[in-house]
VOPAGU-2260 file (C-alpha; in pm, 1 decimal, decimal comma):
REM VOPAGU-2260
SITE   aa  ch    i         X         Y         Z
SITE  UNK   A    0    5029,8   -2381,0    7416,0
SITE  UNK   A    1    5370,4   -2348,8    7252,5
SITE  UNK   A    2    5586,2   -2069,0    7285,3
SITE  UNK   A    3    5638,9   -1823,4    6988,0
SITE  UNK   A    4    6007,6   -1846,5    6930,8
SITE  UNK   A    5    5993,0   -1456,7    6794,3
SITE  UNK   A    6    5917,3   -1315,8    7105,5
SITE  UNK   A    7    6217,0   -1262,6    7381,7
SITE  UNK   A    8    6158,9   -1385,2    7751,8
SITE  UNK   A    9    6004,0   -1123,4    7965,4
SITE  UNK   A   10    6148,8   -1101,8    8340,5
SITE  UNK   A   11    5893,1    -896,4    8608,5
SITE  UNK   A   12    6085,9    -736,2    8848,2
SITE  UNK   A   13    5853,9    -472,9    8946,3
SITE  UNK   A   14    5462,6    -368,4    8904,1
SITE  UNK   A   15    5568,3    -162,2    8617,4
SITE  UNK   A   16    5693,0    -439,3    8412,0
SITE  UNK   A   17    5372,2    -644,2    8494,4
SITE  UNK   A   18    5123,0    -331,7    8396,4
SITE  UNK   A   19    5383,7    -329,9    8043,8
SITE  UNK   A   20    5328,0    -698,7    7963,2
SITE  UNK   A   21    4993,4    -635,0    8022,6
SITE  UNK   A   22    4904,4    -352,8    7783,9
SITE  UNK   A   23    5173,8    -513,9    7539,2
SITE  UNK   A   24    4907,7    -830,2    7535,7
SITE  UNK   A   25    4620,9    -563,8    7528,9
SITE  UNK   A   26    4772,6    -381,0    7223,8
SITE  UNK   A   27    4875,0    -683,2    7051,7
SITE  UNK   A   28    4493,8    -714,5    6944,2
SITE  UNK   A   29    4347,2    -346,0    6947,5
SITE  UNK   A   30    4007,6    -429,6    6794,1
SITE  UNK   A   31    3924,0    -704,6    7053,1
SITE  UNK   A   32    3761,3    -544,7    7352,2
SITE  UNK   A   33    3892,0    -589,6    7705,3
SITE  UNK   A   34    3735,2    -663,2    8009,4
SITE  UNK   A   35    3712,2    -348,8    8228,7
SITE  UNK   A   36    3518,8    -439,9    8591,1
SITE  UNK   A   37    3234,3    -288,5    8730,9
SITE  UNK   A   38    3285,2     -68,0    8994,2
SITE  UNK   A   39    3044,0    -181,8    9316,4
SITE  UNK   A   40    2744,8      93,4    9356,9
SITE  UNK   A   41    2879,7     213,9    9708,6
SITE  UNK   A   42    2517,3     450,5    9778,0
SITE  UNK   A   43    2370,5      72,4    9807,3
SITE  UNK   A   44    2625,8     -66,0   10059,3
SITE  UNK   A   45    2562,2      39,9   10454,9
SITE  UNK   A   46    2773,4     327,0   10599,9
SITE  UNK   A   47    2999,9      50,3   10765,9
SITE  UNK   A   48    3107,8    -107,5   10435,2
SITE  UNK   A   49    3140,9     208,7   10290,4
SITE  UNK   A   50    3505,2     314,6   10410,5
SITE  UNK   A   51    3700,7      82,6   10587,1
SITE  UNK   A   52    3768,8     230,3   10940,4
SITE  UNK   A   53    4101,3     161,6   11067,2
SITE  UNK   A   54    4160,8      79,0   11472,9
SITE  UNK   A   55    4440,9     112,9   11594,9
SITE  UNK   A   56    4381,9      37,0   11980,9
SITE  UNK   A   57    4114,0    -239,4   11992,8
SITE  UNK   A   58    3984,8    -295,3   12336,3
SITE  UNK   A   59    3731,9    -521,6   12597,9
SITE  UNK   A   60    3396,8    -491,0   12673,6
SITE  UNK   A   61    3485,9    -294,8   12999,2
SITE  UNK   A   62    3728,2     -71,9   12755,6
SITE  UNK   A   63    3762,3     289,4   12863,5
SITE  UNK   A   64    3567,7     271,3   13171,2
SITE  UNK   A   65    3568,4     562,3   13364,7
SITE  UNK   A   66    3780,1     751,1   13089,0
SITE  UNK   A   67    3656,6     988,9   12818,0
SITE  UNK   A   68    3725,5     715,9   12502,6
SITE  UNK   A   69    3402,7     501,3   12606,3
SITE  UNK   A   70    3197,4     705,9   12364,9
SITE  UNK   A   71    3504,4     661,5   12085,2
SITE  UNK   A   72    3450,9     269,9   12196,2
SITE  UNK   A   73    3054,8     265,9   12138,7
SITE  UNK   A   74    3081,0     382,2   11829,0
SITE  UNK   A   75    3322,9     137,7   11682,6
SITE  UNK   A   76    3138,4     -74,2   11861,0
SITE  UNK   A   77    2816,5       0,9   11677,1
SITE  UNK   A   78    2941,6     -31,8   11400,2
SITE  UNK   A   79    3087,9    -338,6   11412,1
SITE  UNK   A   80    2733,8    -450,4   11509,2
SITE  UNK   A   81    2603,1    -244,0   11238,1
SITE  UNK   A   82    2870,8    -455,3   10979,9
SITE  UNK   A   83    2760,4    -786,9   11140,6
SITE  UNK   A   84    2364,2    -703,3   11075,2
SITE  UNK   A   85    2407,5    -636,2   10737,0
SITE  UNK   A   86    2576,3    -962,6   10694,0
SITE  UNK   A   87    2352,1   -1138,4   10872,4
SITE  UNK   A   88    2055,2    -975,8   10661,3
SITE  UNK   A   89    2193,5   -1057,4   10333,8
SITE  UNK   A   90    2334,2   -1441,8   10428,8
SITE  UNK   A   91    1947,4   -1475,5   10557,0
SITE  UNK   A   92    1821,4   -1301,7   10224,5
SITE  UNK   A   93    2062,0   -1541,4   10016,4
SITE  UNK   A   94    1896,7   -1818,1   10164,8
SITE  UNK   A   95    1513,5   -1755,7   10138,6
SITE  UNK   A   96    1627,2   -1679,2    9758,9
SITE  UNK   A   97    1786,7   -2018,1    9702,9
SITE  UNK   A   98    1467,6   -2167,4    9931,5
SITE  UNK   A   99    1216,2   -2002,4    9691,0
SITE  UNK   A  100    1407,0   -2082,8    9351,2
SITE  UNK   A  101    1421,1   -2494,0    9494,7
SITE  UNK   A  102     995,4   -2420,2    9561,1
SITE  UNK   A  103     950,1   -2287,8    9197,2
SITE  UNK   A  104    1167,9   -2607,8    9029,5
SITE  UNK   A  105    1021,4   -2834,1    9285,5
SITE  UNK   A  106     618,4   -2710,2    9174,2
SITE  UNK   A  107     703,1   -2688,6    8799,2
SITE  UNK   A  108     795,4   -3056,1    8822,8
SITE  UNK   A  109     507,8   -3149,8    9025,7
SITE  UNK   A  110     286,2   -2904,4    8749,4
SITE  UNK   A  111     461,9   -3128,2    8485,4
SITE  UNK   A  112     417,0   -3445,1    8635,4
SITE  UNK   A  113      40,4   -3396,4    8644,9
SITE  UNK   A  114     -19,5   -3241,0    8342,7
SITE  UNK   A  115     211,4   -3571,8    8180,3
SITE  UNK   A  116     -76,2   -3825,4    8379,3
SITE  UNK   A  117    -375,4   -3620,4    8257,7
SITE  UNK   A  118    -235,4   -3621,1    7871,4
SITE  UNK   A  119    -182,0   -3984,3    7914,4
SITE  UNK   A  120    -556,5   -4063,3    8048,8
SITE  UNK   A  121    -651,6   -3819,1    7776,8
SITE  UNK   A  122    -491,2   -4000,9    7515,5
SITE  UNK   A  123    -613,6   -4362,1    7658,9
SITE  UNK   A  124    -953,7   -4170,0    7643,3
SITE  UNK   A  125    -952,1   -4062,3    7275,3
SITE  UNK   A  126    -749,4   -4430,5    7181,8
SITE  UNK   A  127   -1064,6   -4606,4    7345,8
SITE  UNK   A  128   -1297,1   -4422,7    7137,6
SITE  UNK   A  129   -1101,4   -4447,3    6842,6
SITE  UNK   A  130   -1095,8   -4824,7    6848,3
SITE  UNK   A  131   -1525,5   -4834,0    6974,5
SITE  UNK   A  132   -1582,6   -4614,2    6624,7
SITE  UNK   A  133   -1352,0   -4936,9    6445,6
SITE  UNK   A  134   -1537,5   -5174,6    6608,9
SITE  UNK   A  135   -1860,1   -5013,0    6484,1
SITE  UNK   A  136   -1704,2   -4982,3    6136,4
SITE  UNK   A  137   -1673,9   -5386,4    6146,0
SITE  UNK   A  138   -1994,0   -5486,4    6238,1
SITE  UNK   A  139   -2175,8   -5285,2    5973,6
């Protein structure tokens, strides 16, 4: 694109000036609509995705022994196991979606494929008897 010789050179220095060349583009068209995203549904996402938990002392599988943080441990621990499950679940989920939608295309082309062969013995069918009732015609 070429640059409109009108306008003046913009230098971004901070976040401000970025969020002010932004609603300058924005404003420059009012009656065009602008993309505002979706906020994620966050009742639908697990309690570990939820709010992200922040640890500060991350420690071993024998972490805490004999001291009173073990049960501060478990339950980061869970957690995290809680975190991997769900994204286990879903990758596995993903995948017997994309499994079924390959089925469905695979059958429809297999449904298509015979239905093609039956038309064309049809049609072979009704060309025969086409060219029997000529062949009649002739001989009378």
């Amino acid at each position: 694109r070429q640059r409109d010789e009108n306008r003046p050179i913009r230098v971004i220095r901070n976040a401000a000036d970025l969020q002010r060349m932004h609603l300058d583009k924005l404003m420059r068209k009012p009656d065009k609509p602008a993309f505002v995203p979706v906020k994620p549904d966050l009742d639908k996402l697990p309690q570990c995705f939820r709010a992200p938990e922040i640890v500060r002392n991350v420690w071993g599988s024998s972490a805490g022994v004999g001291s009173g943080d073990f049960h501060v441990y478990r339950g980061i621990r869970r957690r995290e196991y809680e975190r991997q499950k769900y994204t286990k679940e879903q990758i596995e989920k993903e995948e017997k979606d994309m499994e079924h939608q390959e089925r469905m295309i695979r059958n429809a082309k297999e449904a298509e494929e015979r239905t093609a062969k039956r038309r064309a013995k049809r049609m072979k069918k009704k060309e025969r008897g086409k060219r029997a009732k000529r062949e009649v015609k002739k001989e009378e």
